[in-house]
N, C-alpha and C positions, 0 to 999 in steps of 0.2 A: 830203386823203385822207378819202372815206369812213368813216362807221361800219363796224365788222370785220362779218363776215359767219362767223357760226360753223354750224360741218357737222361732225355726230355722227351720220350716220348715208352709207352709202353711196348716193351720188346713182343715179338709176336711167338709162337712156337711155331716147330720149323714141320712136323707131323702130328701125329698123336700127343694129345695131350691129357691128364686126367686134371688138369689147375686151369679151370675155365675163368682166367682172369684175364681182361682185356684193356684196362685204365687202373691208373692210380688214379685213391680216392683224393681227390683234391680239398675235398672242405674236411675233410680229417686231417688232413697235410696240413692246412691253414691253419686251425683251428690248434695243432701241437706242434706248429715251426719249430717255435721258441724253445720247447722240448728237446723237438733232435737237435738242435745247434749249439743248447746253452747245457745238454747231457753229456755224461763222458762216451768216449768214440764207440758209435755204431759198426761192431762188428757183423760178417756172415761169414761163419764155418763149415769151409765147404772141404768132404775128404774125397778123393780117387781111390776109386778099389779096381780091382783087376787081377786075371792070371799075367804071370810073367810074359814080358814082352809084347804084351797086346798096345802099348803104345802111350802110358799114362804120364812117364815122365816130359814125352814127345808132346802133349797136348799143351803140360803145364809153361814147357820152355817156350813154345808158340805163342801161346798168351802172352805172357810175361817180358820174354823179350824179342819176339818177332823173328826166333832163330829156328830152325832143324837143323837135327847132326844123325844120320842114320848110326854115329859108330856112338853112341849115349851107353856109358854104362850103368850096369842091373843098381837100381836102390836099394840101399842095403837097410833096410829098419823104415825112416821116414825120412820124407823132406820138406821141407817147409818153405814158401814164398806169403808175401805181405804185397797188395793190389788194391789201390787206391782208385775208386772210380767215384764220382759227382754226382748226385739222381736229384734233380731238379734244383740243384745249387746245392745239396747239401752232402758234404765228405761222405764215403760208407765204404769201409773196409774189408776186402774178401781173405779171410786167411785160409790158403788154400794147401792141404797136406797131401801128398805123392807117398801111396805104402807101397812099400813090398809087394810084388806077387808071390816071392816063395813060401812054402809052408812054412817055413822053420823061424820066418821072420813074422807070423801071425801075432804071434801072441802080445810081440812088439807091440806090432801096429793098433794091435785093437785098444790101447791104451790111449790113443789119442782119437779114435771114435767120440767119444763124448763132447756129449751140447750141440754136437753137428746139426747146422742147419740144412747143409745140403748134403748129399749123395751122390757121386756119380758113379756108374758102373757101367766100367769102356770094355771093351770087347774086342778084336780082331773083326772085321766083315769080312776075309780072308782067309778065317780059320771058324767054322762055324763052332766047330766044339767050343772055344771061348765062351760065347754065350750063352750056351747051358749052363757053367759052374757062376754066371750073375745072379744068378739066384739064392747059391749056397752065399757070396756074399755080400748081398743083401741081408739075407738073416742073420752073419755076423754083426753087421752095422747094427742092426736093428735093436739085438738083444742088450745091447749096450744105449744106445742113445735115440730107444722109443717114444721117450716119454716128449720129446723136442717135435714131433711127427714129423722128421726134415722130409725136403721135397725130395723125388728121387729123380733121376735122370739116368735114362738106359740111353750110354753112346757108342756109336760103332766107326772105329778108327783106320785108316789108310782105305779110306773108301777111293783113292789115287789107283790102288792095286789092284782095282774091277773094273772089268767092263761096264757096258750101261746094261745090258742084259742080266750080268754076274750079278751086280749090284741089286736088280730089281728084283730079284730070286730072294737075294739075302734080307731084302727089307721088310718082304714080308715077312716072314720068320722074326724078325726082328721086331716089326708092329705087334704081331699077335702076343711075343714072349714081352712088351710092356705093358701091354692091357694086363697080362694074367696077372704081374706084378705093383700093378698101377704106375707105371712110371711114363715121365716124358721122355721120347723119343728124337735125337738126333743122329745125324751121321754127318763125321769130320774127316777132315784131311790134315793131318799136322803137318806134311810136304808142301801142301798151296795154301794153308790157311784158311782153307774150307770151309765156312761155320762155326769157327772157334771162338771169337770175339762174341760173334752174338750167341752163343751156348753159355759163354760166362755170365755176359751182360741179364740173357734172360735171369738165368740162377739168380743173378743180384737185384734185381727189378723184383724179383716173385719175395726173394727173403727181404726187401728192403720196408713193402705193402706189410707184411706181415707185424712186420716192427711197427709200422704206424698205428695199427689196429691194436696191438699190446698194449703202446703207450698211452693211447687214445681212453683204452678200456679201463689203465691204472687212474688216470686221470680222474675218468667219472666217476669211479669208487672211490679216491681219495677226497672228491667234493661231495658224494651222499656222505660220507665217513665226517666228515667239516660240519654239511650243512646240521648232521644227527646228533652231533657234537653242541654246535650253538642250541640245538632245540633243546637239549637235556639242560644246557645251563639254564636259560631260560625258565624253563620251568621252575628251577630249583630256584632261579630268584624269585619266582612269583610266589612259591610255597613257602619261601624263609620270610617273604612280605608281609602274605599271610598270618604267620606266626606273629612276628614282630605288632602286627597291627591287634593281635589279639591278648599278647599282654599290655598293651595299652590300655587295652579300653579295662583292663583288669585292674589296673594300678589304678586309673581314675577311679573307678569303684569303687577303690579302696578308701581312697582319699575324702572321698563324699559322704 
């Protein structure tokens, strides 16, 4: 594992975005520190989807360990790295899976789809066909691990291999087909390192909010759920009080 990667401050998106979040919420933070540090570890599962060779394994080794290797062999099934990053002092772990592009290794892959918090769908900028089939999968991600609503992120890789002209051709095409999809939009360079730190870093800032807001949310149900609790007993000692005081006065009665 890596050196942590600490974020104090809310990552920005780098174009299009459809997650209009600009801060972490800090008095939720404060108010469920104790929460995220004294809970077991704060995961974000994040998968890469792609046709073959558009550049997914090149993004993860980038991250991860600050390497390119143009001669990267094809993934065969999945691949799995662990990415420890810090978000305002507190651990949060990116488990980050590299599928197949091939057909034949689909059915693999989509097995580890689920609970995914994030999505990313990389593309070639260099081969525009790539990202048309983001879409087909998209909908595989999706039909598996809807119910999580993960964020999704349309990224477009070896933007090293365009002009600034090519490039600016490609990106629109590229904005329009995230709006249609709602996803956020980046373009990276796995050769210069392009965007890629903060492509992750966002992913983990966005799912880390998310988490706070969960916790935040079980919390107040767990204390109306408390507070409905004492109120029921309560009552029922007032009503056993009741009773009790009323065969009292029953026995003296009797007694007289």
């Amino acid at each position: 594992m890596s050196q942590f990667k600490e974020i104090n401050t809310f990552p920005k998106a780098l174009k299009f975005t459809p997650y209009n979040k600009n801060d972490f919420d800090f008095d939720l933070l404060k108010s469920n520190r104790t929460h995220l540090c004294r809970d077991s570890l704060k995961v974000c599962k994040v998968i890469i989807l792609g046709d073959l060779c558009v550049g997914k394994t090149s993004l993860l080794n980038r991250f991860s360990h600050k390497i390119f290797d143009s001669n990267y062999r094809t993934t065969i099934g999945v691949d799995f790295h662990s990415e420890q990053v810090n978000i305002l002092g507190i651990p949060y772990y990116l488990q980050i899976w590299d599928t197949a592009g091939q057909e034949r290794f689909k059915c693999i892959a989509q097995c580890y789809y689920r609970k995914a918090h994030v999505v990313m769908l990389v593309f070639d900028l260099s081969n525009i066909k790539t990202l048309a089939n983001c879409k087909n999968w998209l909908h595989d991600a999706l039909e598996v691990c809807k119910e999580n609503a993960p964020f999704v992120f349309l990224v477009g890789s070896k933007k090293d291999l365009l002009s600034e002209e090519g490039y600016n051709s490609v990106e629109k095409i590229a904005i329009t087909t995230a709006k249609n999809i709602n996803a956020e939009f980046w373009s990276v360079s796995s050769k210069t390192g392009e965007n890629i730190d903060n492509l992750f870093i966002r992913a983990a800032a966005l799912s880390f909010e998310r988490h706070i807001n969960i916790i935040g949310m079980e919390n107040i149900n767990n204390n109306s759920k408390k507070i409905g609790t004492e109120l029921i007993c309560v009552e029922k000692k007032k009503k056993g009080n009741n009773r009790n005081s009323g065969c009292n006065n029953v026995i003296k009665c009797t007694k007289n």
